[in-house]
C-alpha positions as CSV (number, residue, x, y, z in Angstrom):
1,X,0.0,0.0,0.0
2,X,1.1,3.4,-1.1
3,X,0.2,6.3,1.0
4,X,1.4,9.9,-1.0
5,X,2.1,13.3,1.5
6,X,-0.5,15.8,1.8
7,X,0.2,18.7,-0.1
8,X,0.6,22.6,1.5
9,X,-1.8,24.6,1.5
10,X,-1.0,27.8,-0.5
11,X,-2.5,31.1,0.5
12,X,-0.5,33.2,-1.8
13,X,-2.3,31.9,-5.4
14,X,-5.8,33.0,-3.6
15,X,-5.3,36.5,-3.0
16,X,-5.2,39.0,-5.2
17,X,-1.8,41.0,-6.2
18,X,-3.0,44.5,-5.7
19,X,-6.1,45.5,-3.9
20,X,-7.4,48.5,-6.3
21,X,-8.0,51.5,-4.6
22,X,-12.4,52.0,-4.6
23,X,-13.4,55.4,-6.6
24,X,-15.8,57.8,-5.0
25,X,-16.2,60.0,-2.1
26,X,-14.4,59.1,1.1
27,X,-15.8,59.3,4.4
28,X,-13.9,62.6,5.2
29,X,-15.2,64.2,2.1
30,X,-18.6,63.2,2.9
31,X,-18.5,64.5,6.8
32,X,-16.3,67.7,5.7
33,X,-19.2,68.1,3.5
34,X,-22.5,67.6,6.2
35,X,-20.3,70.1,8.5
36,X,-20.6,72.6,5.3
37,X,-24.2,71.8,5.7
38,X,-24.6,72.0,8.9
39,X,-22.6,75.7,8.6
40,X,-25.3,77.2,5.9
41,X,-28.3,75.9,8.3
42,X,-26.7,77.7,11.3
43,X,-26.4,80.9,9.3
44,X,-29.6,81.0,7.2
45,X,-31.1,80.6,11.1
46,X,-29.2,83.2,12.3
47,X,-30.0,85.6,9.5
48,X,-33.7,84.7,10.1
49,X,-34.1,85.5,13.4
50,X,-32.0,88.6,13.3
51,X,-34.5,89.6,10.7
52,X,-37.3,88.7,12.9
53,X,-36.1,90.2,15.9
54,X,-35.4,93.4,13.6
55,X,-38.7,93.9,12.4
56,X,-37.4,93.2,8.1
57,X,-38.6,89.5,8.4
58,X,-42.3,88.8,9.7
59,X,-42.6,85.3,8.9
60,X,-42.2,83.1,12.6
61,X,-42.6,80.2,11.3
62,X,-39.5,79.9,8.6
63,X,-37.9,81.4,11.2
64,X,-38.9,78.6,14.1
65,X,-38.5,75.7,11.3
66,X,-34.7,76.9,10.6
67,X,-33.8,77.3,13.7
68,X,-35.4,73.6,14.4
69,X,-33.3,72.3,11.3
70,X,-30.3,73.7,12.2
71,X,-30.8,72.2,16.0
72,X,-31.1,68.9,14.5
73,X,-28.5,68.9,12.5
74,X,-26.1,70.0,14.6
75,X,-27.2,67.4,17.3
76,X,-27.0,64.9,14.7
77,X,-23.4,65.9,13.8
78,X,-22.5,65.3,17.3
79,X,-24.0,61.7,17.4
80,X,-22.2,61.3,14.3
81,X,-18.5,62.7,16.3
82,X,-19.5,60.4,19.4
83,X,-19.9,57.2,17.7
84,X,-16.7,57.9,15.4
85,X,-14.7,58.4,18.9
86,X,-16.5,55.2,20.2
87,X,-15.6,53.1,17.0
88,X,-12.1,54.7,17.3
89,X,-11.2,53.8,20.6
90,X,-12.9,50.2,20.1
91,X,-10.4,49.8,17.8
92,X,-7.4,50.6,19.7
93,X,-8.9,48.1,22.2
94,X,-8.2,45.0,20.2
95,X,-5.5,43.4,20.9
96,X,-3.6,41.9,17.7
């Protein structure tokens, strides 16, 4: 009876060469861009309300809905900052 060796497993013919880099927007781009957002909100609120307090702007309501947007937005940026710290120091958790 002949028993034959059991060959190696190879890792290197499985993976690719060169990982190609993705095209598109990064995440940076897209969070430099929601704090730009985030920016005009805060200002078009601010214009409205010195208007309204000013007597050259009479509608409350744009006013009160701006000033709402802009609080949500920026609330929503700082969710956004407190789970990036969170993910960020998960990973310096792990132990490799």
């Amino acid at each position: 009876m002949n028993v034959s060796g059991i060959d190696p497993i190879s890792i290197s013919g499985s993976l690719p060469a060169k990982v190609k880099e993705t095209q598109g927007t990064g995440f940076g781009e897209i969070f430099q861009e929601s704090i730009a957002a985030i920016s005009e909100k805060s200002q078009a609120a601010s214009v409205l309300s010195e208007g309204l307090v000013s007597g050259q702007h009479s509608n409350i309501h744009e006013t009160m809905i701006a000033m709402e947007e802009s609080s949500i937005s920026f609330r929503m940026l700082a969710k956004a900052q407190s789970k990036v710290i969170d993910a960020y120091k998960e990973l310096m958790r792990l132990q490799l």
